[in-house]
C-alpha positions in Angstrom: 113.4 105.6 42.7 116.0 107.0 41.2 117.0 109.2 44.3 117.0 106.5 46.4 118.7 104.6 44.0 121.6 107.0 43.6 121.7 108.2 47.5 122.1 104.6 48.5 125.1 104.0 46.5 126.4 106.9 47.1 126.1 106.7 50.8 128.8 104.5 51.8 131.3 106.2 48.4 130.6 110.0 50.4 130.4 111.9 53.3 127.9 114.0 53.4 129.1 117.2 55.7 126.7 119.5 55.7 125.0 121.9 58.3 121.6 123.8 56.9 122.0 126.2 59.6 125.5 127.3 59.1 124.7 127.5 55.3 121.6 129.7 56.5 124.2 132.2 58.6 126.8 132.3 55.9 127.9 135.6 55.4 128.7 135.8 52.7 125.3 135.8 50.7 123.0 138.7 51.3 119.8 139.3 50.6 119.0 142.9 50.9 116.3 144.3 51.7 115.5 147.9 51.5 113.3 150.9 49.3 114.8 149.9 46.3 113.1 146.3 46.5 110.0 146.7 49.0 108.3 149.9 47.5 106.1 150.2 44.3 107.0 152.6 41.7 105.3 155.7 42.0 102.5 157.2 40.4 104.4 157.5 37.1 104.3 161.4 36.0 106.2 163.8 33.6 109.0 164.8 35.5 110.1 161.8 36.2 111.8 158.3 34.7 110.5 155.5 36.3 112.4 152.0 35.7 112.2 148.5 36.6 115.0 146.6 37.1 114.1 142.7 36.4 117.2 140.3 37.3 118.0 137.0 39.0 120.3 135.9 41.9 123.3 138.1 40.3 121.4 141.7 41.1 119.4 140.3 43.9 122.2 139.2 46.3 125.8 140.1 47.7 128.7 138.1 48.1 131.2 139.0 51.0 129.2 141.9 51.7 131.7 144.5 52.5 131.7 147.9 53.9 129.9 150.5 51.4 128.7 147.6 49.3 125.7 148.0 47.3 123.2 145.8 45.2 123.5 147.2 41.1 120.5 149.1 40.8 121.2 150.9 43.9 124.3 151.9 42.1 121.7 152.7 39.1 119.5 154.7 40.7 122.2 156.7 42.8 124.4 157.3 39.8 121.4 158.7 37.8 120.4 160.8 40.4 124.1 162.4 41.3 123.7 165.0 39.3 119.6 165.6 40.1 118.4 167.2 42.9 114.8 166.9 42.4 115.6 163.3 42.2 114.6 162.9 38.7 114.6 158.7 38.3 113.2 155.8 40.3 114.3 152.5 40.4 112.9 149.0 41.4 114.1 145.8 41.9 112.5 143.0 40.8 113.5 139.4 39.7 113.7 135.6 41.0 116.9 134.2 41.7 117.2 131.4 38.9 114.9 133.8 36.8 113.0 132.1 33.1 112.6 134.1 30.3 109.0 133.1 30.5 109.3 134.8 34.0 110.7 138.1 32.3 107.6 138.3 30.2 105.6 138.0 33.0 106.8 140.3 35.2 106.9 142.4 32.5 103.4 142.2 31.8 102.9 143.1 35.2 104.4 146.2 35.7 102.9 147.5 32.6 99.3 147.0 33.7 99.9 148.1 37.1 97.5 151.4 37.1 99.0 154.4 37.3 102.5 153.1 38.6 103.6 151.2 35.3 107.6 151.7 34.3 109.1 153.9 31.4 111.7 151.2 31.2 112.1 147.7 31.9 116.1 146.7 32.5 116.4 143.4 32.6 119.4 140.7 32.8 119.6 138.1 30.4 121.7 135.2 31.5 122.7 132.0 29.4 121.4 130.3 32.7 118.0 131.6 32.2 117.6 129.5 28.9 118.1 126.4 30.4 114.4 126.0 31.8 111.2 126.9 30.4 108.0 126.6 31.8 107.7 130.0 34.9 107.3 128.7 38.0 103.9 128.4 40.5 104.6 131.2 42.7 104.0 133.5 39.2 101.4 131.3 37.8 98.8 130.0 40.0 95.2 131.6 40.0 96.3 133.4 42.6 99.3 135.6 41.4 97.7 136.0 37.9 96.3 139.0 37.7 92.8 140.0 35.7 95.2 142.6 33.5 97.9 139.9 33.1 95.6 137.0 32.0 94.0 139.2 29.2 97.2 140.8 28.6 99.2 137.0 28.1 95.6 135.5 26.2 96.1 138.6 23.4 99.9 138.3 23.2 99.2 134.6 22.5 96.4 135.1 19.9 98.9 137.7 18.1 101.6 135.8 18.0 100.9 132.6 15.7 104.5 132.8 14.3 105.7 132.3 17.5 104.8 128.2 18.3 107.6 127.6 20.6 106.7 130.5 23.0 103.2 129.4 22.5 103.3 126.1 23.2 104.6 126.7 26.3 101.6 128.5 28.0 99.3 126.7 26.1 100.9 124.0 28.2 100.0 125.9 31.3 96.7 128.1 30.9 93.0 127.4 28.9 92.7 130.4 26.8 89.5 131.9 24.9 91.6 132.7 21.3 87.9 133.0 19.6 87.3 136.4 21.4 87.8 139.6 19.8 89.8 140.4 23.6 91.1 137.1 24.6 92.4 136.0 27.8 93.1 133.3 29.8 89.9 131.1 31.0 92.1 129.2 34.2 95.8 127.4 34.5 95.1 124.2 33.4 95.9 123.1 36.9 92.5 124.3 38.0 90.6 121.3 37.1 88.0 120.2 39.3 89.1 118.4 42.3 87.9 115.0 42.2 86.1 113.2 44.9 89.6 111.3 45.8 91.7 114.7 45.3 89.4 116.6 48.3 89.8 113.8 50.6 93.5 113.4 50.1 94.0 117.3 50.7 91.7 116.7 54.0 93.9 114.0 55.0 96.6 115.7 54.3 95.4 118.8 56.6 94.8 116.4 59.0 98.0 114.6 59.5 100.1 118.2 59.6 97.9 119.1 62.6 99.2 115.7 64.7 102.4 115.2 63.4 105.4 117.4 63.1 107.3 115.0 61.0 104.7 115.3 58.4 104.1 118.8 58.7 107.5 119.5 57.4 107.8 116.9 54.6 108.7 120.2 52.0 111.5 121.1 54.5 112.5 117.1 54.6 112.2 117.2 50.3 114.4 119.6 50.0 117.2 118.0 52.6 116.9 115.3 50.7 117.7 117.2 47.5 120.3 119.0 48.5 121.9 115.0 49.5 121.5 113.6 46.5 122.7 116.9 44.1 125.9 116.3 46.9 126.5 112.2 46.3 125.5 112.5 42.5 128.3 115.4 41.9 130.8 113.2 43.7 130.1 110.3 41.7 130.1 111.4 38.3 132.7 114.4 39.1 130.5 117.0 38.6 131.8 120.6 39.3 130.7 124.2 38.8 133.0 124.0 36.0 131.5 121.4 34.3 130.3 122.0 30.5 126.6 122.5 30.4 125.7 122.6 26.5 122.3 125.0 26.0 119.7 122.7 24.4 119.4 124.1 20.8 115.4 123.3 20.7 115.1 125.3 24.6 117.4 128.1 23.3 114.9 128.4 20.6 111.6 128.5 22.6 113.2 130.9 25.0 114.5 133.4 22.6 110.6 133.4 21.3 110.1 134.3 24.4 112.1 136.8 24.5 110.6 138.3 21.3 107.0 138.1 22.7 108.8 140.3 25.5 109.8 142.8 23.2 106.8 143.2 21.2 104.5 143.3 23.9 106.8 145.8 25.6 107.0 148.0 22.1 102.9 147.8 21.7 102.6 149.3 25.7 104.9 152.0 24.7 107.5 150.5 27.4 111.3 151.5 26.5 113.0 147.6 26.5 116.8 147.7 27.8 118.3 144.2 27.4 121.7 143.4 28.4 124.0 140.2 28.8 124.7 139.6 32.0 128.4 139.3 33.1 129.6 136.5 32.6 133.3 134.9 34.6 136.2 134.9 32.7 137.5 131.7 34.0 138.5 128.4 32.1 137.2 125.6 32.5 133.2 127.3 31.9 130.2 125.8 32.2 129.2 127.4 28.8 130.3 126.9 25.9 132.0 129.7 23.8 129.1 128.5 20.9 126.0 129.3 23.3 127.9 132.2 24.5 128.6 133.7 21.0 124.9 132.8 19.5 122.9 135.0 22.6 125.4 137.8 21.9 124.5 137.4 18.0 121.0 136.9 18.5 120.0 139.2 21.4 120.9 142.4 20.0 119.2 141.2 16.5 115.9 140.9 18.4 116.5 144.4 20.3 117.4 146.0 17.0 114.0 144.6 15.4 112.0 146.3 18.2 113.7 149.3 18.5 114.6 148.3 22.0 118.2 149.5 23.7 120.3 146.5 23.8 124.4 146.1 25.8 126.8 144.0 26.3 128.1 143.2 29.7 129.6 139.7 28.7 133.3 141.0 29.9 132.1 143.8 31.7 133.2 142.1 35.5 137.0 141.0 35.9 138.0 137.8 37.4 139.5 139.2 40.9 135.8 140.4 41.3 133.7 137.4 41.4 134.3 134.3 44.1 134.5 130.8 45.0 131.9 129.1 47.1 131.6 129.1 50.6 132.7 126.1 52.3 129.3 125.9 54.3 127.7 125.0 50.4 125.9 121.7 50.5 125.6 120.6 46.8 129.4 119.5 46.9 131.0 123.1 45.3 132.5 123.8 48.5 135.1 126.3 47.4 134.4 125.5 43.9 134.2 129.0 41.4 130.5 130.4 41.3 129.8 131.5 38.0 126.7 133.3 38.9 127.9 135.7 41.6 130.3 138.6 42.2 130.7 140.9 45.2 130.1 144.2 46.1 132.8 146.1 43.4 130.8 143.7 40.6 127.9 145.0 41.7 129.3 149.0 41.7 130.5 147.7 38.3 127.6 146.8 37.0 125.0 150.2 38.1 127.3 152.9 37.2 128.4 151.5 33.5 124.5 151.0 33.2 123.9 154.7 34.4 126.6 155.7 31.9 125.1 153.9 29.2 121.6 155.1 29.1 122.3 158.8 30.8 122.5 160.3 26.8 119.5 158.9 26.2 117.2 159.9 29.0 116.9 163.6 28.7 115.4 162.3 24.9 113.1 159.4 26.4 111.9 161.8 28.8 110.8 164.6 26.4 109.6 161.2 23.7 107.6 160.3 26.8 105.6 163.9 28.0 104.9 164.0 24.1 103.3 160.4 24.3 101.1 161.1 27.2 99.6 164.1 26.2 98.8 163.2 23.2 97.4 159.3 24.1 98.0 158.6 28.1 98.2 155.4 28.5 95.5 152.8 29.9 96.2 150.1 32.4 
């Protein structure tokens, strides 16, 4: 109601320009696709340093794709191996653009029971963004994309953690798990409840009507047209811009730096070398965050790391101004040309890998020989 409510005043206050298929051929965003994102890690062995590079949006696309341009942990992976013929690290890309810390700790989870190909390391971006939400999203939770390992991995780290209720409470929210057994894990998503009687014949129906009408069939597509009008008239009414102040709910910031914890403990118990970093953030006033929420993650982030042993930078200022952007006119939410705050280009990117290779190069040769002494003496288990 709301929506409607909203769109219909706004309708004759706005107008709407907007064209999904120039938006979907802008070129400036790319999504790359290559080894670096498509192939697993490798069956992870002494002689090599295997790492996972978890992100959102910021690692996963490029703005204004340029000539030579590269995604950051292809910079990683190429700057580490500059010097290394044998080709001595691998690197994957993984992440979801808008990524949850509650996604973090499940992607973390995983890698680390993924057989024979788990990480050494797990890089991963923190961004103030990614405390804004909570709950992770279907695509990671359903029955389907939980794996065995994962639910008995996530029903332990639950049962272990009582001092965490925050964290807790969150995929209590979601899952039915057995805490009573000496290896717990989670029974089913709590969304698996038995269809009833008028929940089979609605889905029937519903399979029925996409078969004979179009219109129906692409209802999602139609949802998120809608969307995309009403984020447009509700910015112009109330003056919304990419530059707006968005204050960091104190009681979210809270359950998501549990999560982040849980993250770092279960990371430190797989014998999984944590490297946690603030994500650049633009130097440009007016912010959407507030100098408050930005000093307490760079307070409490490398806190946490230090209580885990885990390797912890700070990229806050890492990215100048003249290398991040505006919006393309083509965006439909009204930011046309407005600054984006969540993207640089191609020299942010090169920014970004080599100062990570720079930073953690001292410390491989170490982690490496830590690592060949850990798996003689107790390989680990998936």
């Amino acid at each position: 109601m709301t929506l409607v409510l909203v769109v219909t005043l706004c309708a004759g206050l706005v107008k709407y320009k907007f064209d999904p298929l120039e938006a979907a051929q802008n070129p400036r965003l790319t999504f790359k696709k290559d080894d670096i994102t498509s192939k697993p890690l490798p069956a992870n062995n002494n002689s090599t340093i295997s790492i996972l590079y978890i992100g959102n949006s910021q690692i996963l696309t490029l703005m204004d794709k340029q000539p030579g341009d590269d995604l950051a942990p292809t910079w990683l992976l190429n700057t580490l191996n500059r010097d290394s013929k044998e080709g001595r690290y691998v690197v994957k890309q993984d992440g979801l653009p808008n990524l949850r810390m509650t996604e973090v700790l499940l992607k973390s989870m995983d890698a680390a029971t993924n057989g024979k190909n788990y990480p050494d390391i797990i890089v991963a971006g923190i961004v103030l963004d990614g405390f804004r939400q909570l709950e992770p999203r279907s695509e990671l939770t359903d029955k389907d994309s939980l794996s065995a390992n994962v639910k008995k991995e996530l029903g332990q780290i639950l049962k272990s953690s009582p001092d965490m209720i925050l964290a807790g409470n969150i995929f209590n929210s979601l899952y039915k798990v057995d805490k009573s057994a000496d290896n717990p894990e989670i029974l089913q998503t709590n969304a698996e409840e038995p269809k009833s009687l008028a929940g089979r014949w609605e889905e029937s129906l519903q399979t029925q009507l996409e078969s004979v009408s179009l219109l129906f069939k692409k209802r999602k597509d139609i949802h998120t047209l809608f969307i995309l009008y009403y984020t447009y008239a509700r910015n112009k009414l109330f003056g919304l811009s990419t530059s707006t102040t968005r204050p960091i709910s104190p009681i979210v910031y809270k359950a998501n730096l549990e999560v982040l914890e849980m993250t770092l403990r279960y990371l430190k118990g797989k014998n999984v070398r944590a490297v946690f970093y603030l994500a650049p953030i633009r130097p440009l006033e007016p912010s959407p965050y507030l100098p408050r929420d930005i000093q307490k993650i760079r307070e409490d982030l490398p806190a946490l790391c230090k209580k885990y042993g885990a390797f912890c930078l700070d990229y806050g200022n890492l990215v100048p101004e003249k290398d991040w952007i505006n919006y393309h006119a083509s965006e439909g939410s009204g930011f046309a040309n407005q600054p984006d705050f969540a993207h640089f280009t191609g020299r942010g990117h090169k920014r970004l890998g080599e100062q990570l290779a720079h930073d953690l190069k001292p410390h491989l040769a170490e982690w490496l020989a830590l690592k060949n002494h850990r798996v003689t003496l107790n390989p680990p288990t998936p």
